[in-house]
N, C-alpha and C positions, 0 to 999 in steps of 0.2 A: 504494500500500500504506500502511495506518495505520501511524503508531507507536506505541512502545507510551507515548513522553513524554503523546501524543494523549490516546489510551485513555485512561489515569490522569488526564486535565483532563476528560476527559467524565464518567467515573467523579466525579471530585469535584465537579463540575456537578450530576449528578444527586443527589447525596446530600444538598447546601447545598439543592436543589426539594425531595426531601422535608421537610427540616429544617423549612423553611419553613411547608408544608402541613398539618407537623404543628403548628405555632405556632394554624395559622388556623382558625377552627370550623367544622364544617360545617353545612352548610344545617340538618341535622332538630335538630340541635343551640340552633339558634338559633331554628328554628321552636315545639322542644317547650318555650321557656321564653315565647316568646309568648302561649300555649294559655292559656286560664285557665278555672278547673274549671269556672264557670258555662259555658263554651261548649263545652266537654268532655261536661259535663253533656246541653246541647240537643242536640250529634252524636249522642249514645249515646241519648236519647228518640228521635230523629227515625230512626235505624240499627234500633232496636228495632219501630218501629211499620211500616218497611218491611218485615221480618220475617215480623211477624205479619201483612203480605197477601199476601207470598209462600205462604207456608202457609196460610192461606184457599184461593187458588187450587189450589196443589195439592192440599188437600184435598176440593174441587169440582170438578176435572177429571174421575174418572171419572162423576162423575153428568153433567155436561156433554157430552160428548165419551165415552160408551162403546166405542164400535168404536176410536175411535183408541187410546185407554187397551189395550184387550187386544189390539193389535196392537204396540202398544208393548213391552206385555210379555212377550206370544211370539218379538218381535225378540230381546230381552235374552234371553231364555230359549235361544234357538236360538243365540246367539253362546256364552254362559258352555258349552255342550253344547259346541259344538264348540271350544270354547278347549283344550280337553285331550288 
């Protein structure tokens, strides 16, 4: 059986680990001061232009792929139906 002198030194164990933890920085902390706007910059060009061929594709899917496109959307249609 614990004691309770025990409990109380674990208790204050753990409190000193936070104490600690919170002294120390964390990782995104330390990564977002690394970041510098020029490379901020190229992620957010490079994020955008992925984008823009996602949305290409989607928007050439139904002329590409017709059957599967309106099978597609009688699936979605026939679940939202019966969702209720």
């Amino acid at each position: 059986m614990v004691t309770k002198a025990q409990l109380e030194a674990e208790v204050a164990d753990l409190r000193r680990q936070l104490a600690e933890q919170a002294k120390e920085p964390t990782p995104n902390e330390s990564q977002e001061a690394d970041v510098e706007p020029e490379g901020l910059a190229e992620n957010l060009e490079a994020w955008s232009a992925q984008l823009e061929d996602v949305m290409t594709e989607l928007e050439e899917f139904p002329h590409k792929k017709p059957i599967l496109f309106a099978l597609g959307i009688f699936a979605v249609g026939y679940l939202l139906g019966r969702s209720r």
